[in-house]
C-alpha positions in Angstrom: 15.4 -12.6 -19.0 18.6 -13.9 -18.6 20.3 -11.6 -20.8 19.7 -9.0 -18.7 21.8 -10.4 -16.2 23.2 -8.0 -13.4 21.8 -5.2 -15.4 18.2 -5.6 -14.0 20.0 -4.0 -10.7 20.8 -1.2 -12.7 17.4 -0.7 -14.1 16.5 -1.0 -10.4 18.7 1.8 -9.5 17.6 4.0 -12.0 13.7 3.6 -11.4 14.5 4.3 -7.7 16.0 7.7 -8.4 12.9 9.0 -10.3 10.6 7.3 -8.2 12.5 9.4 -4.7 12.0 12.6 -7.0 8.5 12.0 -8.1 7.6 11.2 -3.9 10.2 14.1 -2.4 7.9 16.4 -4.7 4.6 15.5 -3.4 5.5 16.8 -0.1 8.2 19.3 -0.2 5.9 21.9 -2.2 3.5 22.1 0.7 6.0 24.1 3.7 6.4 26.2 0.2 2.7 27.6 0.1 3.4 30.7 2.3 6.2 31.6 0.4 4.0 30.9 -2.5 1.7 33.2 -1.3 3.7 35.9 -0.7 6.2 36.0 -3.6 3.6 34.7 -6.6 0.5 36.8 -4.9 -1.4 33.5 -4.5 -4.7 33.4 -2.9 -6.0 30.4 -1.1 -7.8 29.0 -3.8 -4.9 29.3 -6.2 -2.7 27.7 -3.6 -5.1 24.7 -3.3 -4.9 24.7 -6.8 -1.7 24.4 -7.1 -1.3 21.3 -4.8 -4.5 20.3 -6.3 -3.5 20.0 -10.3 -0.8 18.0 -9.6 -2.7 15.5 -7.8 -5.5 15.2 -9.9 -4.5 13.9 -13.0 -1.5 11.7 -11.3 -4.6 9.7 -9.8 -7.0 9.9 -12.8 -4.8 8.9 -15.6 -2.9 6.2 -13.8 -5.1 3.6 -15.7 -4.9 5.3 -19.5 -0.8 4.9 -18.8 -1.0 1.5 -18.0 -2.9 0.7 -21.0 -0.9 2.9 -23.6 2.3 1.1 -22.0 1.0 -2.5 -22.5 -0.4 -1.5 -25.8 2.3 1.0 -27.4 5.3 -0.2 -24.7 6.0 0.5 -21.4 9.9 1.6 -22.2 8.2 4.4 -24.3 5.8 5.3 -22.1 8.1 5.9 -18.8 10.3 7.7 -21.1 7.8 9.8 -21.9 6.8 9.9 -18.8 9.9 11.3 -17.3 10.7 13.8 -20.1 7.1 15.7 -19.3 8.1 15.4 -15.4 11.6 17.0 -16.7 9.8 19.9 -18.6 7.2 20.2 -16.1 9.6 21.1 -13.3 11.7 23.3 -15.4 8.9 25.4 -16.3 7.9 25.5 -12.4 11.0 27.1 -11.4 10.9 29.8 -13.7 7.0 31.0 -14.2 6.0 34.0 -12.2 2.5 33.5 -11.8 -0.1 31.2 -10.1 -1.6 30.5 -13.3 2.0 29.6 -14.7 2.8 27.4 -11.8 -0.8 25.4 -11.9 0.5 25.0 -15.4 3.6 23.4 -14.8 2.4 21.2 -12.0 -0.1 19.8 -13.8 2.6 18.5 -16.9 4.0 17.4 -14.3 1.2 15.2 -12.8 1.0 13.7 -16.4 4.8 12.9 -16.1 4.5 11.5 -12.9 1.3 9.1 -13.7 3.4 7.1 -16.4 6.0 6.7 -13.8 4.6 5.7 -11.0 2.4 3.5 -13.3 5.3 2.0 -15.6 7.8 1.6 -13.0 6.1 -0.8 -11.4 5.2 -2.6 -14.3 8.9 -2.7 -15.5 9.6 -4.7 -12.4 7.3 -6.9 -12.8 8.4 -7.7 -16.2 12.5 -7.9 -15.7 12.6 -9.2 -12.4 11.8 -13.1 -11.9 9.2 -13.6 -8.8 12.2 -15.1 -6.7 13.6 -11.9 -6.8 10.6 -9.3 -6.8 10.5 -9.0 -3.0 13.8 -7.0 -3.1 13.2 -5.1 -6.3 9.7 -4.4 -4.7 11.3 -3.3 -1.4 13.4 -0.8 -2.9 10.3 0.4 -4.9 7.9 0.4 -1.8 11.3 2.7 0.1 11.8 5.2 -2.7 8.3 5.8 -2.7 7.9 5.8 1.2 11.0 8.1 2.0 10.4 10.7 -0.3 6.7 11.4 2.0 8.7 12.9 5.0 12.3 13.3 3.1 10.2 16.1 0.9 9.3 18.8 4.2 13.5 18.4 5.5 15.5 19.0 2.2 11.9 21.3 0.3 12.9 23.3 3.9 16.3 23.3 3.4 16.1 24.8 0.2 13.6 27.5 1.0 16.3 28.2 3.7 19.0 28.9 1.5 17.4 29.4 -2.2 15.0 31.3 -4.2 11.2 29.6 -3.9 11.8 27.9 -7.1 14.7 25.5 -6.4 12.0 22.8 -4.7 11.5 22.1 -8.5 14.9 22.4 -9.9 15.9 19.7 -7.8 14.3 17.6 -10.0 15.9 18.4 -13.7 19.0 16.9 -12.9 17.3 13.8 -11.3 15.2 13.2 -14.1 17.5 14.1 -17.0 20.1 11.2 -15.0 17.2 8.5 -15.0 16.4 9.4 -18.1 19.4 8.5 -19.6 19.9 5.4 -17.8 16.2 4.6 -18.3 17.2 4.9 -22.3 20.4 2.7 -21.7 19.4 0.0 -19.5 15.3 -0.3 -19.6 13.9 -3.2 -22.0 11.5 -2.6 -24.3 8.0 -4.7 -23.6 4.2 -5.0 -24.3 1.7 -7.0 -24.1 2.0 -9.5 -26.9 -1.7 -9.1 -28.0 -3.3 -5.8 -27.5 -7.3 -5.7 -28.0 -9.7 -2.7 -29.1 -9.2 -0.1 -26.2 -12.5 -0.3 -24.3 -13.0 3.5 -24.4 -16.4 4.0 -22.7 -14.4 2.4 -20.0 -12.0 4.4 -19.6 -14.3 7.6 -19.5 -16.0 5.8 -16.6 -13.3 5.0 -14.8 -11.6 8.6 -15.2 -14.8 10.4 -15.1 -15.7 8.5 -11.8 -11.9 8.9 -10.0 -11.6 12.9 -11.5 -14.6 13.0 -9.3 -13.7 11.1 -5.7 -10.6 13.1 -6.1 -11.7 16.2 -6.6 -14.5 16.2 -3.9 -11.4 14.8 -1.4 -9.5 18.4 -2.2 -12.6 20.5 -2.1 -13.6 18.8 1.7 -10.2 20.5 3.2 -11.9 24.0 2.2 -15.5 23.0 2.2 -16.1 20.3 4.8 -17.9 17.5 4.2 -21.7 18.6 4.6 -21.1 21.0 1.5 -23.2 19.6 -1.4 -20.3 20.8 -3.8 -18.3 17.8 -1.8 -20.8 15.0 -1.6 -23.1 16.0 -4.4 -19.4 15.7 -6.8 -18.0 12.4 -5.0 -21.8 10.7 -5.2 -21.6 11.8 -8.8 -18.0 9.8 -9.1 -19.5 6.6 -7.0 -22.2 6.3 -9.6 -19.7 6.8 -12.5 -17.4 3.9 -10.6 -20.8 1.6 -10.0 -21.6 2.5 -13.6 -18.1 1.3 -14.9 -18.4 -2.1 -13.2 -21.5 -3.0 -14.4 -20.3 -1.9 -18.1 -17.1 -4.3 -17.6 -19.1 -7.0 -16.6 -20.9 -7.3 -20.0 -17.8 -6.0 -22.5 -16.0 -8.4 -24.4 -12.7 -6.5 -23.7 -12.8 -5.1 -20.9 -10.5 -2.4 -19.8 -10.0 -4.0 -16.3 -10.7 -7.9 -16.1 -12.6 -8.0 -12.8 -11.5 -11.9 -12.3 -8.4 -10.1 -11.5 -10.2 -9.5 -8.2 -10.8 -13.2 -7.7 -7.5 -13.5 -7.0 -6.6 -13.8 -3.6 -3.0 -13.0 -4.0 -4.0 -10.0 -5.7 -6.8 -8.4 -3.5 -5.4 -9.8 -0.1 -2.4 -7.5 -1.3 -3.5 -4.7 -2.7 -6.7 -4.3 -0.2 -3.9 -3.8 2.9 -1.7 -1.7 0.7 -4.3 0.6 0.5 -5.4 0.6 3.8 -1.9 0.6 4.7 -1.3 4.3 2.2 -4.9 5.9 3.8 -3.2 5.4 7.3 0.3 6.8 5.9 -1.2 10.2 4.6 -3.2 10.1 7.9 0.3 10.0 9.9 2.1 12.4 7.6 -0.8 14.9 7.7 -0.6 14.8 11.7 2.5 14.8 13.0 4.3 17.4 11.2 1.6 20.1 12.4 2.1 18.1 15.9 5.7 19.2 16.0 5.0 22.7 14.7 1.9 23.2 17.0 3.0 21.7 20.0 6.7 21.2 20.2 7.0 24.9 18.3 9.5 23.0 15.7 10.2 25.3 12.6 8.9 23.5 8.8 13.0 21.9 8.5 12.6 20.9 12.2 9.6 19.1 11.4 11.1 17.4 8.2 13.8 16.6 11.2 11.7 15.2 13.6 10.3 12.4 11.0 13.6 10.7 10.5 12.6 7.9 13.6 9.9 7.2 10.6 12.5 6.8 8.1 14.7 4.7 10.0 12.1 2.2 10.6 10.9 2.3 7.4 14.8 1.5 6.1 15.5 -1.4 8.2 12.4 -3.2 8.1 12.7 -2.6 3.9 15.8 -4.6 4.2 14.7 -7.1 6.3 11.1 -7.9 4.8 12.3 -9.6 1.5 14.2 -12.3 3.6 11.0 -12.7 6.3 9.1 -13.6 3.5 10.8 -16.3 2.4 11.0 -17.6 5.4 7.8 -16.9 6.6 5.4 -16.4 3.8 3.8 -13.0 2.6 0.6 -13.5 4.9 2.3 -13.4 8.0 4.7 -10.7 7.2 1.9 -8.7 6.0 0.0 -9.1 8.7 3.0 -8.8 11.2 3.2 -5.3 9.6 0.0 -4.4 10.3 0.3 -5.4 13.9 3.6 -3.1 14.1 2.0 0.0 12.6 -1.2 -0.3 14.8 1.1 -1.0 18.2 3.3 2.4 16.9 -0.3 4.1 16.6 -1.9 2.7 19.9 1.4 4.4 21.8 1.1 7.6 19.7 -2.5 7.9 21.0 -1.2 8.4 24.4 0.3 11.9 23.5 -0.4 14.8 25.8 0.6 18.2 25.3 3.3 17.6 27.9 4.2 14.9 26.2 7.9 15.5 24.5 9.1 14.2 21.4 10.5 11.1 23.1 7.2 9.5 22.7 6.9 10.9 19.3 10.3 9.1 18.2 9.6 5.9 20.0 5.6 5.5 18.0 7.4 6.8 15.2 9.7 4.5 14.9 7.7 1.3 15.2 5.7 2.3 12.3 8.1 2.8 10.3 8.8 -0.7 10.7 5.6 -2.1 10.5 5.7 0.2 7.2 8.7 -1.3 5.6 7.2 -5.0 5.9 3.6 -4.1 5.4 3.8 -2.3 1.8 7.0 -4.2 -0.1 5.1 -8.1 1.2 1.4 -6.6 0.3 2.4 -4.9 -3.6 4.4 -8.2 -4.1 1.5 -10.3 -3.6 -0.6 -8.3 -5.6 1.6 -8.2 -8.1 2.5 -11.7 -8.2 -1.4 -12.5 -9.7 0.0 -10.4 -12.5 1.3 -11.8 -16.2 3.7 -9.5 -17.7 1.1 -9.2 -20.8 -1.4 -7.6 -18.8 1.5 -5.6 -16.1 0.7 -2.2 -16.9 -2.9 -1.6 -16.0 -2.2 -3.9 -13.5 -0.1 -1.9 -11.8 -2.6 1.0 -12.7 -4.8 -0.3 -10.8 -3.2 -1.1 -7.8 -1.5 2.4 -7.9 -4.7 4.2 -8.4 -6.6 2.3 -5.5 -3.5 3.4 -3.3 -3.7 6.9 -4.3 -7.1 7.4 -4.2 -6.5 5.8 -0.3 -3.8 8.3 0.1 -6.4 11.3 -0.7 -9.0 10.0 1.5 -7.0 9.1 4.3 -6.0 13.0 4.4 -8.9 13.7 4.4 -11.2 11.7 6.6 -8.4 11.6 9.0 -7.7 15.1 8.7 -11.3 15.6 9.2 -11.5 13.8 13.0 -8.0 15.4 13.4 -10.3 19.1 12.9 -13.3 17.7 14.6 -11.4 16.7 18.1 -9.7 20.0 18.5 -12.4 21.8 17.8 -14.6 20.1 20.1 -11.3 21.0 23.0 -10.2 24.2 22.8 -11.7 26.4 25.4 -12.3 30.0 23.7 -14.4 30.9 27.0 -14.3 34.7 27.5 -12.7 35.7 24.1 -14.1 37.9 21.8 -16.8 36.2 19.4 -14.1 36.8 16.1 -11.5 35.7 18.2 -13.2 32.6 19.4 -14.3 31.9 16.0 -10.5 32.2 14.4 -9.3 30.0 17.3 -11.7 27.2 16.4 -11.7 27.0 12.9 -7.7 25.4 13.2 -4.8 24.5 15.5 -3.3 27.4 14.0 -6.0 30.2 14.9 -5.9 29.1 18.2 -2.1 29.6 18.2 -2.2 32.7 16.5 -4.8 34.5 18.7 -3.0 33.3 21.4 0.1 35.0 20.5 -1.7 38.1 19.2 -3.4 38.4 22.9 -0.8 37.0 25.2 -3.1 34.6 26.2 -0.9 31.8 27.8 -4.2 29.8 29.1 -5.3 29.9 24.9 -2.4 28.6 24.7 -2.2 25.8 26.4 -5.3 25.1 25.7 -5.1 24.8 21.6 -2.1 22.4 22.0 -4.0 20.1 24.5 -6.7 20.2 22.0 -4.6 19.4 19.1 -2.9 16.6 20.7 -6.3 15.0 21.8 -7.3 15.3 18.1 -4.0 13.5 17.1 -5.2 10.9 19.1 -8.5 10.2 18.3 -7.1 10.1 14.6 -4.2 7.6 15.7 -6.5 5.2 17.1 -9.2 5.7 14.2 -5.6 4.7 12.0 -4.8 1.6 14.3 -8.4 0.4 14.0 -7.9 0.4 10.1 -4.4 -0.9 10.1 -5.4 -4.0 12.8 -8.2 -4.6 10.4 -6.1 -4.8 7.5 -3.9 -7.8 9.4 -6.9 -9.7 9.9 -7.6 -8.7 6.2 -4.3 -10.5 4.9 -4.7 -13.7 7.4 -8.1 -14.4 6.1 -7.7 -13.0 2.1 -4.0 -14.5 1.5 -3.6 -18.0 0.9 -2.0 -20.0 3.5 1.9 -20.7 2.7 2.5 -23.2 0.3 -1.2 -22.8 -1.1 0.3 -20.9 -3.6 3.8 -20.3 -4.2 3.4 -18.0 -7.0 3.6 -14.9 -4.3 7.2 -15.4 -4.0 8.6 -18.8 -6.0 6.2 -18.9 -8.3 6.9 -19.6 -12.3 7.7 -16.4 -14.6 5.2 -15.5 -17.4 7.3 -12.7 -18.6 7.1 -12.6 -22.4 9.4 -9.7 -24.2 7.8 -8.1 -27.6 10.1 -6.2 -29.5 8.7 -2.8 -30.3 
C-alpha cells in the first residue's frame, strides 16, 4: 500500500476516464436511433436491439467478472476489459449493417461489465478506507455525468459528423486508459480462490438474462404481455432458486452473510433505489424538454447541465460531510435533497418554463452527489479486498438491474398518465389511436392536422405524467432515507465505513 504512494491518484485518474466513456456511451447512442434508422435501414426491433445487446450482457455478466478477477486478477481482467470495449467501438463505427452494429455493441457490453465491475474493486483494494470517500466520489461522478453528458456531446457529434463518430469517441479514451491502466494499476487477487460454484453462476445469470430482458421487452410490449411477465417470473424463480442453492453450498458464489452486514445493505439498498429513481429522471425530462419546451436532442443534452452542476458540487463536498457527520446522515440527507428536487418538479405545468426545470434539477443533483459516493462507500466498506470483485459485482449488478426497472416502471406511469390526459375528442379513430399511444403521436398528429387544441393538450398531458412519475420517484427516494437511518449503524457503532482498519492483501500474479 504504501508503495503506491501518490500514484493511487493516478490510478484514480485513469479509471475515471474509462469509467466517463463507458457511462457517455450508455446514453449518447439513443438521440442516434433515427439516424440509425435511416442510414443502417434499421427497423424498430433491430433498433431496440441494438440498445438492447449492449445492456444485457453488461448486467448479466457483472458477477462472472468479479469472480474471474478475484480468481485470475483484477489488473488482467479490467485490461481485458477495456481492450474488448476498444475493439468493440472500433468495429461500431465502421459496420454497415444492423446485424454488424448489434455485433459490436454487444463486445462491447462484455468490455464494459469487467470495467464497471473491476474498477470498483481496484479502489477498494489501493485506496485505504480513510481515503475511499474521495476515490469513491470521483467514481460515483464519472459514472453519474456521463448519463446526461452522453445526449449533449452524442448530439454534437451527430451535428457535425458521420453517425459513427458516437463510437469513435471512445478508441482514443480507451486506448489512453489503457495504457495508463498497464502503467500504474496493481496487480491483485484474492489470496485463496475456491472451486468456482458453477450451478451458481447459471442461476444467477440465467435468472438476471431474464429480469433484464423482460424490462426491454415491456417498452415494446407492456407489461400485461405474457412474453414480459411469463420471462421475468421465469428469472424470479431462477433468482429464488439461486438463494436457496447458496444457502446449502460449501462455496458459495455469493456469501449471503454479506447481507448481514448493515454497512453493506444499508448502502447498497439506497444506491439502488437511488439508480431506479436516476434512470426514472433521465428517461423523463429529456422528452420533457423536447415535448414541451420544443428543445432539439443537443438542446436537451443542454438543458440537463443544472443536473450536472449539482451533481459536481455536492461530489466534492460529500467526502468531507462524512467525516464530519457520518455516512448515515449524509446518505440520508441525500435522499431528502433528491425527494425535495422531485416534490418541486411535480408541480410542472405545461406553462411551466424551464426555470422550474433548472431549479428541481439542480437540487437533485445535489442530493445525487451525496446520496451515491456515502451509500457505495458503506457498502463497500463491509468488503475485504480478498473477496472485492464479486463484491463489487454485486453491488453493481443490483444497481443496474435498478437502473432497468426504474425505466421501466417509471416510464410505464410516465405512459399511463398521459394517456389517461390527452383529449383526442373529435379526431379520427387512427388518429386518436396514434395520439395516445405516446407524447410523440400526439405531437405529431397535431402538427400533421394543425390542431393547436391537440396540441396543447398532449403537452399538458405529458407534463401531468411527469408528475405523477416525480412523485412515484420522491416516494422511493424518502423511503430510502428512512432506509439508511434505520439499516446504517449509528456513528461511531462502526467506524469501519470511513476509519476503519485496511484488509487489503496484494497477491502477486
Amino acid at each position: 500500500m504504501t508503495s503506491l504512494g501518490g500514484r493511487r491518484w493516478w490510478v484514480l485518474a485513469a479509471l475515471v476516464v474509462i469509467l466517463l466513456a463507458v457511462s457517455l456511451d450508455l446514453t449518447a447512442l439513443n438521440i442516434a436511433l433515427p439516424t440509425l434508422s435511416a442510414q443502417l435501414g434499421a427497423g424498430t426491433s433491430a433498433l431496440q436491439w441494438i440498445i438492447a445487446s449492449y445492456t444485457l450482457v453488461s448486467a448479466t455478466l457483472l458477477i462472472p467478472a468479479g469472480l474471474i478477477g478475484d480468481r485470475y486478477g483484477r489488473k488482467k481482467t479490467l485490461l481485458g476489459g477495456l481492450a474488448l470495449f476498444l475493439v468493440g467501438s472500433l468495429i461500431a463505427t465502421l459496420v454497415s449493417s444492423p446485424a454488424g452494429l448489434i455485433a459490436a455493441r454487444t463486445l462491447m457490453g462484455i468490455g464494459s461489465a469487467a470495467i464497471t465491475t473491476l474498477a470498483m474493486s481496484v479502489l477498494v483494494v489501493v485506496f485505504p478506507p480513510e481515503e475511499r470517500p474521495k476515490a469513491l466520489g470521483a467514481w460515483a461522478a464519472a459514472s453519474f455525468l456521463g448519463l446526461p453528458l452522453g445526449p449533449i456531446i452524442g448530439g454534437y457529434l451527430l451535428d457535425h459528423f458521420w453517425w459513427g463518430s458516437i463510437f469513435l469517441i471512445n478508441v482514443p479514451v480507451s486506448a489512453v486508459a489503457l495504457v495508463l491502466g498497464f502503467i500504474l494499476i496493481p496487480e491483485s487477487r484474492a489470496a485463496s480462490a475456491p472451486r468456482p460454484d458453477f450451478a451458481g453462476l447459471l442461476l444467477s445469470t440465467g435468472g438476471l438474462v431474464a429480469m433484464v430482458y423482460g424490462t426491454i421487452q415491456e417498452d415494446e410490449y407492456g407489461w400485461s404481455s405474457p412474453g414480459v411477465w411469463g420471462v421475468m417470473a421465469a428469472g424470479a424463480v431462477a433468482l429464488v432458486a439461486f438463494v436457496a442453492w447458496t444457502r446449502h453450498v460449501a462455496h458459495p458464489l455469493i456469501d449471503l452473510r454479506l447481507f448481514a452486514d448493515r454497512r453493506f445493505t444499508g448502502g447498497v439498498v439506497p444506491a439502488t433505489l437511488l439508480t431506479f429513481a436516476m434512470f426514472g429522471v433521465l428517461f423523463v425530462a429529456p422528452q420533457y424538454f423536447q415535448a414541451v419546451l420544443a428543445t432539439t436532442p443537443l438542446g436537451s443534452g443542454l438543458r440537463l447541465l443544472p443536473l450536472i452542476g449539482g451533481l459536481v458540487v455536492s461530489a466534492r463536498l460529500g467526502a468531507p460531510l462524512v467525516k464530519r457527520i457520518g455516512p448515515r446522515l449524509t446518505i440520508a440527507l441525500g435522499g431528502l435533497l433528491i425527494t425535495g428536487g422531485m416534490v418541486l418538479g411535480a408541480t410542472t405545468t405545461a406553462g411551466s418554463g424551464y426555470g422550474l426545470a433548472a431549479g428541481w434539477l439542480t437540487v437533485a443533483g445535489l442530493g445525487m452527489g451525496l446520496m451515491l459516493p456515502a451509500a457505495t462507500n458503506a457498502a463497500m466498506s463491509a468488503l475485504s479486498a480478498e473477496r472485492a470483485g464479486v463484491g463489487s459485482a454485486v453491488v453493481m449488478t443490483l444497481r443496474m438491474v435498478g437502473g432497468a426497472l426504474g425505466a421501466a416502471v417509471l416510464g410505464s406511469l410516465l405512459s399511463a398518465g398521459y394517456h389517461g390526459r390527452v383529449d383526442v375528442a373529435g379526431l379520427p379513430s387512427a388518429a386518436a389511436e396514434a395520439a395516445r399511444a405516446k407524447v410523440g403521436g400526439g405531437l405529431a398528429v397535431a402538427e400533421r392536422l394543425h390542431d393547436p387544441r391537440l396540441l396543447h393538450s398532449a403537452r399538458a398531458a405529458f407534463a401531468h405524467g411527469m408528475d405523477v412519475t416525480l412523485l412515484v420517484g420522491a416516494g422511493i427516494m424518502m423511503f430510502s432515507a428512512l432506509l439508511a437511518l434505520i439499516l446504517l449503524p449509528r456513528r461511531g457503532a462502526d467506524e469501519a465505513m470511513g476509519n476503519g482498519q485496511s484488509t487489503h492483501e496484494y497477491v502477486s500474479a
